[in-house]
PAMAR-742254 format. One record per residue: x negated, y negated, z of N, C-alpha, C, CB in turn. Coordinates in steps of 0.2 Angstrom, whole numbers, plus 5000, padded with zeros to 4 digits. Glycine has a CB too. Layout:
N
XYZXYZXYZXYZ/...
***
This chain:
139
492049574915491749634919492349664923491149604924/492249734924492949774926492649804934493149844919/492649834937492549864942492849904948492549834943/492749954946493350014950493050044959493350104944/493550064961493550084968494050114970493450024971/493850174977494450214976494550194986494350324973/494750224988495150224996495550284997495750144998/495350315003495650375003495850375010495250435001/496450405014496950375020497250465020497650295017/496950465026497350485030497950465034497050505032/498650495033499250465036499750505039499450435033/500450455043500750505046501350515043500950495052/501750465037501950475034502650435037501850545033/503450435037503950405038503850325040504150435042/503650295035503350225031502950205037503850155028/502250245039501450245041501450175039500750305038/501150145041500750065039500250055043501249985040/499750055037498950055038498749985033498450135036/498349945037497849895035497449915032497549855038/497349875026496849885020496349845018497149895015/496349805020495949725020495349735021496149675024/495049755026494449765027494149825021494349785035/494549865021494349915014494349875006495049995015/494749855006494849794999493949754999495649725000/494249705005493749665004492949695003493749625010/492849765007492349785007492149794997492349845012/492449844993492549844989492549794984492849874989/492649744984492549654982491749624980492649604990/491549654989490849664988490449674984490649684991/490549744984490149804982490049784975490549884983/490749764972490749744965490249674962491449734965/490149634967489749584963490149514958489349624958/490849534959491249504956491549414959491749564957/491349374955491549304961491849274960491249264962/492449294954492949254950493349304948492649204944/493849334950494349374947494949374950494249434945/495249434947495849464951495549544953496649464945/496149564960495949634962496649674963495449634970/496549734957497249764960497449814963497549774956/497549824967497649874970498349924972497449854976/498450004970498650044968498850084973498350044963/499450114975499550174977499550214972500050164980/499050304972499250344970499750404972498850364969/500450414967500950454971501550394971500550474979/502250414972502650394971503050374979502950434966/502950404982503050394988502750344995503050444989/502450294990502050254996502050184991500950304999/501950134995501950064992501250034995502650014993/501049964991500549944994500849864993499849974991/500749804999501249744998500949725003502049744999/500949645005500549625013501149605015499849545013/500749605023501249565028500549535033501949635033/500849525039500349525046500349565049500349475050/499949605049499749675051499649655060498849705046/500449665064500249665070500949695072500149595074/500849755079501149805082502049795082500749805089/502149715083502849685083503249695077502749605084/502849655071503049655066503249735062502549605062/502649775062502549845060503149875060502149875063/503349905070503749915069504549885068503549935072/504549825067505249795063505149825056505249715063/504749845055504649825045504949915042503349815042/504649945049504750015050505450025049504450025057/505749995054506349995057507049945053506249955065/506649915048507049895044507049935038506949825043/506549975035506550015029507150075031505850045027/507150095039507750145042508250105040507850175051/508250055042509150015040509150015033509449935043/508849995028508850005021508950075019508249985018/508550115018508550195017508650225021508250225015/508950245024508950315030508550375028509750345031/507850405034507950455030508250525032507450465029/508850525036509350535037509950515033509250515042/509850495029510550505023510450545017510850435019/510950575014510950635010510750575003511650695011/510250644999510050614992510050664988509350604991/510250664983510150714978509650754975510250694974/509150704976508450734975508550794979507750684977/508450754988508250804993508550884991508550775000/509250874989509550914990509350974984510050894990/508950934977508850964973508150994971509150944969/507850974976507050994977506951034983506650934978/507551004988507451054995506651054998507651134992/506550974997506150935001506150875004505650934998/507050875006506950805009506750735011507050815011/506250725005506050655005506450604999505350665004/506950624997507250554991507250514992507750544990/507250485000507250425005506550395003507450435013/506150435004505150405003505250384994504150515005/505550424989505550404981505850314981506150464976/506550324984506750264986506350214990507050284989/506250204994506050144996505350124993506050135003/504850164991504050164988504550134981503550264986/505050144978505250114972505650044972505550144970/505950044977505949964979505449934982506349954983/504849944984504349914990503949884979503750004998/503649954978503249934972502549974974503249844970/502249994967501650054970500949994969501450154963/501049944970500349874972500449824972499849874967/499949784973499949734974499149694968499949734983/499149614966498749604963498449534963498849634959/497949514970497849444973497249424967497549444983/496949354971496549324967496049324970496649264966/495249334968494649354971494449254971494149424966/493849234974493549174972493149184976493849094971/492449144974492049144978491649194980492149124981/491849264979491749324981492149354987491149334981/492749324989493249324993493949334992493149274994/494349384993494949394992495149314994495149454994/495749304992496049244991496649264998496349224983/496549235002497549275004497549215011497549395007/498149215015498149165021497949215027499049115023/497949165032497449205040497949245042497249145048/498549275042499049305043499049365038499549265044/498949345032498949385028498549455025499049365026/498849525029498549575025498949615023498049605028/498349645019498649715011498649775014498049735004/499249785014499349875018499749895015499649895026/499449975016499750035013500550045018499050105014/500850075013501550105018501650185014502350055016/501650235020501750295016502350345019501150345015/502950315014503650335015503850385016504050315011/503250465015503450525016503650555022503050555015/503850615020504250645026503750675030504750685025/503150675029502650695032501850665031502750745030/501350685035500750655032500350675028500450645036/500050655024499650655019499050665018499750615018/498450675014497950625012498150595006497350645011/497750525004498150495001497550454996498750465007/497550424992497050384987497450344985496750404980/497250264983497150224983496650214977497050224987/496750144972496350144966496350054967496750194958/495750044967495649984968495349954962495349964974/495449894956495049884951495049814951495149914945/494549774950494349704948494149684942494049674951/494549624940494449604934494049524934495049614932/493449514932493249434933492449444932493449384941/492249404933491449374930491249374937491349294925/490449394938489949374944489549324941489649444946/
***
């Protein structure tokens, strides 16, 4: 049995990190699904979706470390050849990766107490934004 779902986000953009977990798990629900996997999908090349522990400390390190990785303040080719200065959002959405894909059981996303699924949207600005969420397993 398959099972689709969308999420839609408003954001601010220069890697925004918004929790998604309650939106996933809700969607889990809905599905009826009590045994699978759930994948979840950034739409758009500029944003990633990966867990951490979604608290104010950590964020902005996570924030603050994708500036010391990519700058978006250093020069790109792209930027320069689109003359939309976000190469830096292509970049790190391409190292980060556009999803993530946990274990459902029991009709319960699988994951530790610290652990949640959030979005990151590396643009140079804000967005709206989708999200494609699908499960795979038996109810």
């Amino acid at each position: 049995m398959t099972y689709s779902g969308s999420i839609h986000l408003r954001t601010k953009g220069y890697s925004d990190i918004i929790d998604l977990t309650r939106n996933v798990e809700s969607i889990i629900a809905e599905s009826g699904i009590r045994e699978g996997i759930v994948c979840i999908s950034a739409i758009g090349s500029t944003a990633s979706i990966t867990t951490m522990e979604f608290e104010p400390a950590l964020v902005e390190d996570m924030k603050e470390k994708l500036e010391q990785l990519i700058s978006s303040r250093e020069r790109s080719r792209h930027s320069e050849t689109w003359g939309d200065d976000n190469g830096f959002s292509h970049m790190r959405a391409s190292l980060m990766g556009p999803g993530v894909t946990m274990p459902v059981s029991s009709g319960k996303l699988v994951r530790g107490t610290w652990q949640q699924i959030v979005y990151i949207d590396h643009d140079n600005r804000g967005r709206d934004r989708e999200l494609f969420v699908q499960l795979v397993g038996e109810s």
